[in-house]
BAFI-783723 format. One record per residue (C-alpha): residue number from 1; x, y, z. Coordinates in Angstrom, 3 decimals. Example, Ala and Ser with C-alpha at 12.3 -4.5 7.8 and 13.67 -1.06 7.14 Angstrom:
// BAFI-783723
  seq        px        py        pz
    1    12.300    -4.500     7.800
    2    13.670    -1.060     7.140
***
This chain:
// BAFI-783723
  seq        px        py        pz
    1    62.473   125.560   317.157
    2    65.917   126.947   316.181
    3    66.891   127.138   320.031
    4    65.847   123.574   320.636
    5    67.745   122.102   318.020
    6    70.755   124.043   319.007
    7    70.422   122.426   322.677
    8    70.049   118.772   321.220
    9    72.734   119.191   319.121
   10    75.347   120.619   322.064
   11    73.795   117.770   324.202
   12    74.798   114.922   321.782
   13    78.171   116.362   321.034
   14    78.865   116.389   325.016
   15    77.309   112.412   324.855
   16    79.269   111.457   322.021
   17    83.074   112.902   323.559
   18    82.026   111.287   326.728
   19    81.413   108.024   324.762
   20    85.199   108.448   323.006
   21    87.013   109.422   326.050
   22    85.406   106.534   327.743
   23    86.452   103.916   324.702
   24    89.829   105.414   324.563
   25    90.477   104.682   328.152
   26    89.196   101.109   327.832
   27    91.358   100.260   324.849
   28    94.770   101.228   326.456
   29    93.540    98.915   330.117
   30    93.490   102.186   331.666
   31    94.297   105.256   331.612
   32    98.344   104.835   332.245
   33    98.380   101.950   330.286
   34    99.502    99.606   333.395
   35    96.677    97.923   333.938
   36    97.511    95.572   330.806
   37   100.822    94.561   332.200
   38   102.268    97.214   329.946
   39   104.768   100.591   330.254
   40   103.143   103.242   331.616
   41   102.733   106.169   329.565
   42   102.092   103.883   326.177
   43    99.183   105.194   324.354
   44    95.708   103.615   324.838
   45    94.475   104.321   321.738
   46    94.607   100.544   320.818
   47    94.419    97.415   322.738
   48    98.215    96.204   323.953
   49    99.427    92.463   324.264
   50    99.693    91.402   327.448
   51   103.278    90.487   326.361
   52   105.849    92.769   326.506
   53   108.682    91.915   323.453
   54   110.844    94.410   324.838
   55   110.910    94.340   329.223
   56   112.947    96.906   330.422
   57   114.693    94.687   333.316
   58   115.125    91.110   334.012
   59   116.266    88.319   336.643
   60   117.736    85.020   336.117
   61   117.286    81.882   338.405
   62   117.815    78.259   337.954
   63   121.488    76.345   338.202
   64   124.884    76.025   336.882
   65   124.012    76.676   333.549
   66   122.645    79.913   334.199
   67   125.780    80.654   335.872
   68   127.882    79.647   333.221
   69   129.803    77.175   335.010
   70   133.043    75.463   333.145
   71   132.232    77.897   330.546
   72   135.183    80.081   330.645
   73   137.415    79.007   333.452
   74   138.070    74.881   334.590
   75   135.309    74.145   337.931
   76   134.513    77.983   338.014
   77   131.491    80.212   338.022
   78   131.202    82.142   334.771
   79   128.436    84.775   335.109
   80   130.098    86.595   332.448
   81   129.637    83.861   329.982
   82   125.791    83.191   331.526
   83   122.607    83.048   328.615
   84   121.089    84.637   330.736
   85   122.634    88.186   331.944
   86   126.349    87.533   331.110
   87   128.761    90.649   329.591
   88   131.129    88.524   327.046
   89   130.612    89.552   323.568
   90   131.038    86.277   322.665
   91   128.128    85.079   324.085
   92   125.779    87.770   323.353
   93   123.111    86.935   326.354
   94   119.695    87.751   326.554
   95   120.023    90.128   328.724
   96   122.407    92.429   326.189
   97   120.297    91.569   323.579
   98   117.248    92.975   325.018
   99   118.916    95.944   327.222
  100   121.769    96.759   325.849
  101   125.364    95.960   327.422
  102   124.812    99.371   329.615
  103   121.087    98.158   330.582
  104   122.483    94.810   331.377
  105   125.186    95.815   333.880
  106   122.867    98.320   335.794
  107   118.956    96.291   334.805
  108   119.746    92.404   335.024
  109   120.814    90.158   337.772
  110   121.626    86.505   338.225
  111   120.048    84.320   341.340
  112   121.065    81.258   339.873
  113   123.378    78.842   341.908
  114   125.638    76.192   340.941
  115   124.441    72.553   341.848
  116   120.612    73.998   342.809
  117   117.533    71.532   342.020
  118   114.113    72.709   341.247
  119   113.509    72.826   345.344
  120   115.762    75.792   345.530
  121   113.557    77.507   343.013
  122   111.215    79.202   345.370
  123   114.163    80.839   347.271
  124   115.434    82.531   344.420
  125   112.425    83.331   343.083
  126   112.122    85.572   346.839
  127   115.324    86.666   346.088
  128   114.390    87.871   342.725
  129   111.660    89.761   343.603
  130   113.195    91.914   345.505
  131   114.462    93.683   342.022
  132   111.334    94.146   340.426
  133   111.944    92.304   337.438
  134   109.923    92.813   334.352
  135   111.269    89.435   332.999
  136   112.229    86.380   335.076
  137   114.230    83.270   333.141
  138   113.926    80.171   334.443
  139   116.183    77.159   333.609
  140   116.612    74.763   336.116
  141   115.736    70.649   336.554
  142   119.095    69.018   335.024
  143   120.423    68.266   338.694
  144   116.772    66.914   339.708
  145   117.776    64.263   336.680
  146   121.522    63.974   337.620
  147   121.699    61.807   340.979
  148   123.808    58.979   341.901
  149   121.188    56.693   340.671
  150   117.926    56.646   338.884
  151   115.857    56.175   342.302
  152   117.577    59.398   343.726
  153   116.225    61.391   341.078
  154   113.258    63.776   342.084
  155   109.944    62.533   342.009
  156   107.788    64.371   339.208
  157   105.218    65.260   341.652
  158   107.741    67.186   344.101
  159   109.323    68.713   340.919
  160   105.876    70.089   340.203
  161   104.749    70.956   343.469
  162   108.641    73.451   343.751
  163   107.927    74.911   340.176
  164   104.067    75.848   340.886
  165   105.684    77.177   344.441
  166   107.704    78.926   342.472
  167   105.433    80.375   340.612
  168   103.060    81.515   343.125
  169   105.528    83.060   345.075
  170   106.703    85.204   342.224
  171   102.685    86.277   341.190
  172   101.744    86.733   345.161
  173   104.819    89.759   344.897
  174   104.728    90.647   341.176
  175   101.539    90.151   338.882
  176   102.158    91.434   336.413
  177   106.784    90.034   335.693
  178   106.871    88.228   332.672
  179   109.078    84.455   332.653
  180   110.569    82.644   329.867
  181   110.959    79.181   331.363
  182   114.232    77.001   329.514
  183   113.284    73.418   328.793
  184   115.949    70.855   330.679
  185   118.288    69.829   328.273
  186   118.178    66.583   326.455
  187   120.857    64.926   328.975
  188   120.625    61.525   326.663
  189   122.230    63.412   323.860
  190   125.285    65.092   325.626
  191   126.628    61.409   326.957
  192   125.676    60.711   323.668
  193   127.967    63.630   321.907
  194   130.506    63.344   324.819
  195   131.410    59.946   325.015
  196   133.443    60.513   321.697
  197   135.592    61.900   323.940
  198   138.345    60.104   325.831
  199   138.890    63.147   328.243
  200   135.571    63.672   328.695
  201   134.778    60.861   329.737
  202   137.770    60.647   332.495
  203   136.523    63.737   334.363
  204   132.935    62.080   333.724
  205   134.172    59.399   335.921
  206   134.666    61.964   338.846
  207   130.855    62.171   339.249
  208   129.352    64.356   336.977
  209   125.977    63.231   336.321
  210   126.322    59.527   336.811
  211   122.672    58.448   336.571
  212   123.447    59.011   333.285
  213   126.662    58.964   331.931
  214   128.049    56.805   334.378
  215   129.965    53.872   332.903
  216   129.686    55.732   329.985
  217   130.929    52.663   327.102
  218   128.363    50.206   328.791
  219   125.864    49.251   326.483
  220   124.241    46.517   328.346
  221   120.494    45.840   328.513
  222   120.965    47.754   332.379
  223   122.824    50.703   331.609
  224   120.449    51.093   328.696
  225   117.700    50.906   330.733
  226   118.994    53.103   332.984
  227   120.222    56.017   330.741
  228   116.126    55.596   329.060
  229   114.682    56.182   332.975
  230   116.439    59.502   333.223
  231   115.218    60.463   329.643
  232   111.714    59.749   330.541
  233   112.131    61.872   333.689
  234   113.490    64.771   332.052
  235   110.863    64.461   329.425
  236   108.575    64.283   332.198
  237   110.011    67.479   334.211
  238   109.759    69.125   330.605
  239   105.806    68.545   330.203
  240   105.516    70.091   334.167
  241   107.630    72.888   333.013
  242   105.185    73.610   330.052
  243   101.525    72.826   331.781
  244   102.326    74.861   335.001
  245   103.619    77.880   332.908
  246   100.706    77.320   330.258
  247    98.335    78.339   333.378
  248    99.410    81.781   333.637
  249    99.212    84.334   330.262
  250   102.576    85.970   331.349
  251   104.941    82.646   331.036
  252   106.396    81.278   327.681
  253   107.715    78.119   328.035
  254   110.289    77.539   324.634
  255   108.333    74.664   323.282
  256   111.317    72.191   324.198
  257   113.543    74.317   322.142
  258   116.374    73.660   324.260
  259   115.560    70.158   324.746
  260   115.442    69.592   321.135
  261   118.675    71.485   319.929
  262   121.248    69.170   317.991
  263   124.592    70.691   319.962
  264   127.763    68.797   319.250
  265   131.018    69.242   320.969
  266   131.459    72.778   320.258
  267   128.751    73.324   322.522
  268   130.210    71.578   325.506
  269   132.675    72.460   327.794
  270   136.556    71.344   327.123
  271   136.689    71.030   330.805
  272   133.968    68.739   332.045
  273   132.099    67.779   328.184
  274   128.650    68.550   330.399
  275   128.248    72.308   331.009
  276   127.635    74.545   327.680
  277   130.879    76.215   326.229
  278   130.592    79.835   325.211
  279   129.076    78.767   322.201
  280   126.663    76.638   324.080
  281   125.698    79.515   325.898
  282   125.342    81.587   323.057
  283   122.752    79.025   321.496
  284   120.888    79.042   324.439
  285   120.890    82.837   324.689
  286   119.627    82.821   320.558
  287   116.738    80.230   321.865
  288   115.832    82.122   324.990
  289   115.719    85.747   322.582
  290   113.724    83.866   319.827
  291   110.926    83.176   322.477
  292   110.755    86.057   324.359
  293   110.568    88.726   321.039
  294   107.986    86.017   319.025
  295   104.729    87.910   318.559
  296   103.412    84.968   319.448
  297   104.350    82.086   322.364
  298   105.264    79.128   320.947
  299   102.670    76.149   320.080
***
């Protein structure tokens, strides 16, 4: 009897470690830990979000913003000064706040283009790819809104159609990259803020965004009208922006966050009064931070 209960006892204990090796494995997605979208080499002793607070490289794509045009130099690119993966101190980008300013220089780069609409999204996005990001920023759709004339602006259903593109080009080449998508910035305020501004609105005259601050002092039923159209579009390219990335568990959209920030003039370019300053860029780099460290995405 002894000798039996020996053997069921040494068969149980080989049961029972096979049992705990086998739950270990399953908590930590796998046995590297990569199979959650996570570092390898993490423990798997416990279950791991599927988002990562703290990605080790990143890409930026979207438009002048992103490139920090006006920002530090009059009708010039300022990649320096960009939210996104810009170097000045000053602005503090996301980037050096989640890498490091070594990290940044050697583990971020910048696809963006000056002037690009939501169409040129998928392009970049190949581009982008190429590096492997673990994070992607997206912040693009204020040139879709800013056309010669309300008509000319893009239709919602092609904006949707180039950000799902987008999208699927980027999880068809990397599952498991992580995006932060930028809400397009509330483009009724700035000719709001701006128009204060007698040189601001001369170099507005040159053609910066005239479906919107065009004729910038009219306050006519028409120009009122027409300034409320390109609200209601960007509001609309905002609510694409945050249903598309709401289909996939590895996009945060910023819950309008950039859409609803109160900037002033501080935050606008003393060259054009339409591109984000240093400081602008600096908010947007706090908003764009905020959302991709929250332990949660936003509501």
């Amino acid at each position: 009897m002894r000798k039996r209960s020996d053997r069921t006892r040494a068969c149980l204990a080989v049961v029972a470690a096979a049992v705990l090796t086998a739950a270990g494995c399953d908590a930590g997605g796998g046995a590297s830990g990569a199979g959650d979208g996570t570092k390898a080499g993490r423990p798997s002793s416990r279950p791991v979000p599927v988002w990562d607070r703290s990605p080790d490289s990143m890409a930026a794509v979207g438009d002048s913003i992103t490139r920090g045009f006006d920002a530090c130099a009059v009708l010039s690119d300022c990649p320096e000064s960009s939210w996104a993966t810009g170097s000045d101190a000053a602005v503090d980008s996301l980037a050096v706040r989640l890498l490091g300013v070594t990290g940044a220089a050697r583990r971020s780069w910048n696809y963006a283009v000056t002037g690009a609409r939501m169409s040129d999204l998928p392009g970049q996005v190949t581009e982008a790819v190429r590096r492997r990001p673990e994070l992607l920023t997206v912040m693009a759709g204020a040139n879709d809104a800013c056309r010669v004339s309300t008509a000319a602006m893009t239709p919602v259903a092609d904006f949707r159609a180039s950000f799902q593109d987008a999208m699927d080009r980027l999880r068809a080449a990397l599952p498991k990259t992580q995006v932060y998508v930028a809400s397009v910035p509330n483009l009724k305020r700035l000719w709001s803020e701006g128009r204060t501004n007698p040189l601001g609105k001369q170099v507005w005259r040159l053609g910066i965004c005239p479906s919107m601050l065009g004729d910038a002092d009219a306050l006519d039923a028409a120009a009122v009208r027409r300034r409320d159209r390109v609200q209601a579009r960007v509001e609309a390219y905002n609510a694409v922006l945050r249903d598309v990335c709401a289909k996939d568990r590895r996009c945060r959209f910023d819950g309008n966050a950039v859409f609803d920030f109160r900037f002033g003039t501080e935050q606008l370019s003393q060259w054009d009064w339409f591109h984000p300053s240093r400081n602008g860029q600096a908010r947007l780099a706090e908003i764009a931070y905020r959302t991709v460290t929250a332990r949660e995405p936003v509501a």
